[in-house]
C-alpha atoms as an extended CHARMM CRD file, in Angstrom:
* protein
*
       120  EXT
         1         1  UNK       CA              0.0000000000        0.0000000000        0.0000000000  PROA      1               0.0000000000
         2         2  UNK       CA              1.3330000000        3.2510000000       -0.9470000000  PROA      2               0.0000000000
         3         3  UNK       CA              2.1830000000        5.5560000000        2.0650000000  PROA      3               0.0000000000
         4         4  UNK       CA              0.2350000000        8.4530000000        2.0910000000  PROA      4               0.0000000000
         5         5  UNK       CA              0.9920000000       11.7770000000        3.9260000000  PROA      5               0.0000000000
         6         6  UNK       CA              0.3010000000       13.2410000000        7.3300000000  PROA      6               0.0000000000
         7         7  UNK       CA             -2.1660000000       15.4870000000        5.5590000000  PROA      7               0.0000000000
         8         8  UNK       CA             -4.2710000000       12.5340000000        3.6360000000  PROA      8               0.0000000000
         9         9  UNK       CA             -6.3250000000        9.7020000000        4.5350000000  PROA      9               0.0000000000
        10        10  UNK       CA             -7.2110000000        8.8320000000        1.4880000000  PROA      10              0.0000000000
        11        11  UNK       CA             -6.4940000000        5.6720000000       -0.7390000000  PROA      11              0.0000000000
        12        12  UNK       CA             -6.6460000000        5.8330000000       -4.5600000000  PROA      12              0.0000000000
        13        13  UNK       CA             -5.0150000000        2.8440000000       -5.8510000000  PROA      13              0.0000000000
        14        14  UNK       CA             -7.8040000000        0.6120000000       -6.9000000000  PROA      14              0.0000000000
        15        15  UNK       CA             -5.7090000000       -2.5440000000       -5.3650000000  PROA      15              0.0000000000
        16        16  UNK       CA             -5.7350000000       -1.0340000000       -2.2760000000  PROA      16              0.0000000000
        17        17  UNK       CA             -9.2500000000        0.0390000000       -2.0070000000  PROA      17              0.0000000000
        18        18  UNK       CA            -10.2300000000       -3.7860000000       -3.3370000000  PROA      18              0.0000000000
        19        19  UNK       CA             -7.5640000000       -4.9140000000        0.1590000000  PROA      19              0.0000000000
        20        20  UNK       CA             -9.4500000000       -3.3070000000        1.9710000000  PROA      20              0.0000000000
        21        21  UNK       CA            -13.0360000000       -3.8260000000        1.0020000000  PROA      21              0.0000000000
        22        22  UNK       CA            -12.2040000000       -7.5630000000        0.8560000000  PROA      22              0.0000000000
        23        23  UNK       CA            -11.0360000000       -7.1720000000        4.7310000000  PROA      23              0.0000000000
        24        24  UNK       CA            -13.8670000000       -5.4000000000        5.9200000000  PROA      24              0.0000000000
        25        25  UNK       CA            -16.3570000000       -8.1820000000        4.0410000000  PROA      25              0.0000000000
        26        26  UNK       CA            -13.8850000000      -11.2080000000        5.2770000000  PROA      26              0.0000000000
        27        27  UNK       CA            -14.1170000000       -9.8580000000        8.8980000000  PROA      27              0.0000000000
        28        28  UNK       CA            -17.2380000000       -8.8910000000        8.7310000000  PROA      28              0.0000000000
        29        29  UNK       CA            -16.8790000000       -4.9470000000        9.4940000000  PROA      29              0.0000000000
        30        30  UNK       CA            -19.9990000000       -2.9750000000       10.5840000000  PROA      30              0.0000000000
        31        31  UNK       CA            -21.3360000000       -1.6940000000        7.2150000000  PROA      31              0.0000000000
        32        32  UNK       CA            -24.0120000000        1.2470000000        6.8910000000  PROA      32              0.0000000000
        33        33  UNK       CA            -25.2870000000        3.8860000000        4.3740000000  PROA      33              0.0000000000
        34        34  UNK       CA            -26.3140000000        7.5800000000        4.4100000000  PROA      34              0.0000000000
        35        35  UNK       CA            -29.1190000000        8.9630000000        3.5020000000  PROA      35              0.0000000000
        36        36  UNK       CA            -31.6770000000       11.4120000000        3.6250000000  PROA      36              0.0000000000
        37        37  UNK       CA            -34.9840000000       10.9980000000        5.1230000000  PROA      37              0.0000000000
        38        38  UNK       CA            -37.2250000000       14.1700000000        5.0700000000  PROA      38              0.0000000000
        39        39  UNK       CA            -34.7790000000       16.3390000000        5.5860000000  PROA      39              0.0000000000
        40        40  UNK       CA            -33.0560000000       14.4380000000        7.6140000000  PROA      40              0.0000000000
        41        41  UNK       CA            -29.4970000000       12.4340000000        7.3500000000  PROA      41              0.0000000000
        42        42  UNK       CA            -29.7870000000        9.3160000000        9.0630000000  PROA      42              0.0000000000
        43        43  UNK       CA            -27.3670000000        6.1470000000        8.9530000000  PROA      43              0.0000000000
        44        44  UNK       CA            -29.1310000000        2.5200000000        8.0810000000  PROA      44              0.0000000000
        45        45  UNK       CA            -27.2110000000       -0.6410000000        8.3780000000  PROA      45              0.0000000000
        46        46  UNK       CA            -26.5060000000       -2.3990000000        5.5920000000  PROA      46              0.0000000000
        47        47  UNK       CA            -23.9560000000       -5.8480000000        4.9750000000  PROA      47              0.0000000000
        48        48  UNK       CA            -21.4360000000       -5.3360000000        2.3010000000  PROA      48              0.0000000000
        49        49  UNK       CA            -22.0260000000       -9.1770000000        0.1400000000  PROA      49              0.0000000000
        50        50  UNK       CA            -19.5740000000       -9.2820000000       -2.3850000000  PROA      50              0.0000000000
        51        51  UNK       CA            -16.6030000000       -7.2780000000       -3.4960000000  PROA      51              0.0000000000
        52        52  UNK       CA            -15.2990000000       -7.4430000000       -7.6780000000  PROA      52              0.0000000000
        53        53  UNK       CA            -12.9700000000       -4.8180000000       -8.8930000000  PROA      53              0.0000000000
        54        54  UNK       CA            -12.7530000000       -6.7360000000      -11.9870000000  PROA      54              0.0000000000
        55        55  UNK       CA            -16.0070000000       -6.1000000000      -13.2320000000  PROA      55              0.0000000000
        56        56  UNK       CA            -16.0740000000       -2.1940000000      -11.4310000000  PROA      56              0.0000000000
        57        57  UNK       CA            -19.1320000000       -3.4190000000       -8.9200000000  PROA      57              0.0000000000
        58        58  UNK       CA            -20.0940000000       -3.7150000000       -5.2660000000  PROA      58              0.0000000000
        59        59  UNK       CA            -23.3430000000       -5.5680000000       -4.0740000000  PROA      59              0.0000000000
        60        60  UNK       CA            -24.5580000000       -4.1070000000       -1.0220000000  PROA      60              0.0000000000
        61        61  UNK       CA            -27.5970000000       -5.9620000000        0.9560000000  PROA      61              0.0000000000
        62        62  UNK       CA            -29.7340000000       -3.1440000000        2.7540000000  PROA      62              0.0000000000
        63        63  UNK       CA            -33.5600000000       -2.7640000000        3.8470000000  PROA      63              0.0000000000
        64        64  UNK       CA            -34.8370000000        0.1950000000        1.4680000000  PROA      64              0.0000000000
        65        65  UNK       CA            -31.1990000000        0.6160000000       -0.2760000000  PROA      65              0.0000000000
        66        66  UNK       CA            -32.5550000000        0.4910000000       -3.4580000000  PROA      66              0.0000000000
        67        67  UNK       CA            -35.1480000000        3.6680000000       -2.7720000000  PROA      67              0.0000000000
        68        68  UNK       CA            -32.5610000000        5.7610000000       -0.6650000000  PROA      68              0.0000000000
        69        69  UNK       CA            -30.0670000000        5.0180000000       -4.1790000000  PROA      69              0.0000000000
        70        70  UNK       CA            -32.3310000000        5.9210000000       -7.0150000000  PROA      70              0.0000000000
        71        71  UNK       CA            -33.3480000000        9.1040000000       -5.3430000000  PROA      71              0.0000000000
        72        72  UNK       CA            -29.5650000000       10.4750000000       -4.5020000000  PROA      72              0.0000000000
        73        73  UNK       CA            -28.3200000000       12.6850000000       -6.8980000000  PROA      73              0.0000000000
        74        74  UNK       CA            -24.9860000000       11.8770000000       -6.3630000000  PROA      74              0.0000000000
        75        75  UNK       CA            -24.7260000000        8.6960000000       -5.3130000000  PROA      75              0.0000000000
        76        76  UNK       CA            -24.4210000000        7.1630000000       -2.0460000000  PROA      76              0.0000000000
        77        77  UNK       CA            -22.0330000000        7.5310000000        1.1950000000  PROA      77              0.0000000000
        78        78  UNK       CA            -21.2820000000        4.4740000000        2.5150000000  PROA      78              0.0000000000
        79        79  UNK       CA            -19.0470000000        3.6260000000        5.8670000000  PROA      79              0.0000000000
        80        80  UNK       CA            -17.4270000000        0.7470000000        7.1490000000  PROA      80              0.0000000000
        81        81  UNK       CA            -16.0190000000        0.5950000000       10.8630000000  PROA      81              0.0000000000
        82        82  UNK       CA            -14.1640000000       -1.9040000000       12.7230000000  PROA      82              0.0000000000
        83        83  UNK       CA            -12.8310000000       -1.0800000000       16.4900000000  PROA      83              0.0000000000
        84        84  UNK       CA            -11.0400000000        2.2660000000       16.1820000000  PROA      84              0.0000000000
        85        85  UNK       CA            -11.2040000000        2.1120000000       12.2500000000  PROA      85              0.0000000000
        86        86  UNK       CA            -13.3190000000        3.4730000000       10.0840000000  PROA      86              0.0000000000
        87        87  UNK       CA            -13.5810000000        4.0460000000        5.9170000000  PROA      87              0.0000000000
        88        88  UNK       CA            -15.9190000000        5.9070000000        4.7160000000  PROA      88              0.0000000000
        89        89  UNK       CA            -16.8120000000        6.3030000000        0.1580000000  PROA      89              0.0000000000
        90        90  UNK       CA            -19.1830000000        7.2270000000       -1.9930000000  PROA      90              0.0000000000
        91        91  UNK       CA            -20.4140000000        5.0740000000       -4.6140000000  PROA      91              0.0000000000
        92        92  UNK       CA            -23.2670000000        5.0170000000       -7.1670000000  PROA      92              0.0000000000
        93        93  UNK       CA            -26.4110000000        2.5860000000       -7.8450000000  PROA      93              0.0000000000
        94        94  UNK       CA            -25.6680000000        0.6050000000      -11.4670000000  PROA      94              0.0000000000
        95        95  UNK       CA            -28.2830000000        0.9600000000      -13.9110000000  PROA      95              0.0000000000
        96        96  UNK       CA            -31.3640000000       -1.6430000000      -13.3400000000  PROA      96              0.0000000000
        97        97  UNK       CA            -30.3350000000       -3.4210000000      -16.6270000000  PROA      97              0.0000000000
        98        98  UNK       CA            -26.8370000000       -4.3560000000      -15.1790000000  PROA      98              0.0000000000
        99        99  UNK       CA            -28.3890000000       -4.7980000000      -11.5940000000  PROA      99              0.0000000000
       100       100  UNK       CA            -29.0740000000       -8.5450000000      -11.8660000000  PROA      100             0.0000000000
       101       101  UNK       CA            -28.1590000000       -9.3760000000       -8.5430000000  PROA      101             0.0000000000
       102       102  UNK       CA            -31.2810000000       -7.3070000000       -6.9110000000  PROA      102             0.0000000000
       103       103  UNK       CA            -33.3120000000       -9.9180000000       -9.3080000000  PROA      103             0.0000000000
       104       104  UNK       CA            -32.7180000000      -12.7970000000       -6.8260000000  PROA      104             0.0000000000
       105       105  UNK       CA            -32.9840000000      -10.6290000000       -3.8130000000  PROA      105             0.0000000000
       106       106  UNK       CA            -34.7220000000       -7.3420000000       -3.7240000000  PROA      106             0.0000000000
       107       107  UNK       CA            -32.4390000000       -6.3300000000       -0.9460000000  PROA      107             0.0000000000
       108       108  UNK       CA            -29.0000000000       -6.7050000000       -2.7570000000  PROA      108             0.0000000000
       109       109  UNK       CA            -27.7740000000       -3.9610000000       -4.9900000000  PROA      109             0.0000000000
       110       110  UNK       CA            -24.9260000000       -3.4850000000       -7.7590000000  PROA      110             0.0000000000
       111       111  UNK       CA            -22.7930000000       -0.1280000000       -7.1680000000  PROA      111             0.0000000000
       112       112  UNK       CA            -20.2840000000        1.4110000000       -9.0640000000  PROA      112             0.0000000000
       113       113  UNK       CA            -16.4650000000        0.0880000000       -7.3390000000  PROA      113             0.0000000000
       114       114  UNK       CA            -15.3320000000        3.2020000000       -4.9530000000  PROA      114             0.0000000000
       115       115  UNK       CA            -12.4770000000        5.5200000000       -6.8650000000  PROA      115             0.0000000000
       116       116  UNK       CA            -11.3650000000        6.6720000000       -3.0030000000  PROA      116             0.0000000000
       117       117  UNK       CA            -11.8400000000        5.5900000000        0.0560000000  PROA      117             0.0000000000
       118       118  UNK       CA            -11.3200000000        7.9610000000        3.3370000000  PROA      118             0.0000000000
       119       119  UNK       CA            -10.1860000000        6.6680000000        6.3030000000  PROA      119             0.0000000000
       120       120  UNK       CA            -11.9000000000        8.5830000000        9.4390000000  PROA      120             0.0000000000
């Protein structure tokens, strides 16, 4: 992993965001989502179900995901904490047509794979 400096927490290099994504599903980090609800930003917890750089997608398992998605504008702001560590990214719904995993179960969704993750 590339160092970064005492002014950033932030990862770039898609190998290193897919490292860590992959640690946080193995070990089973506490996942959530943002969103707003009537003016209102709450956090809902969500399960983070499969991680695939290769094909630029995330599958995220949430109760009323999809809905909070297809209304943000610009996407959605996802966190992932473990003990004293926490990463937080934004990432955006896939279009229904390459959503095929929300087929088999409504509560899985496809996102776009993070370009940065923050650590916080």
């Amino acid at each position: 992993m590339e160092a970064s400096s005492d002014n950033s927490r932030e990862i770039t290099v898609t190998q290193d965001i897919c490292d860590i994504l992959q640690t946080a599903l193995t070990h089973s980090w506490n996942f959530s989502y943002l969103a707003m609800v009537k003016h209102h930003l709450s956090s809902h917890s969500s399960e983070l179900v499969d991680v695939n750089p290769d094909l630029g997608t995330l599958s995220v398992a949430g109760d009323a995901l999809y809905e909070a998605a297809t209304t943000a504008t610009d996407g959605i702001v996802f966190r992932a904490q473990n003990g004293g560590i926490s990463i937080v990214f934004k990432s955006a719904l896939l279009p229904l047509e390459k959503n095929h995993v929300s087929i088999s179960d409504s509560r899985v969704c496809l996102f776009e794979f993070p370009a940065l993750l923050r650590f916080s």
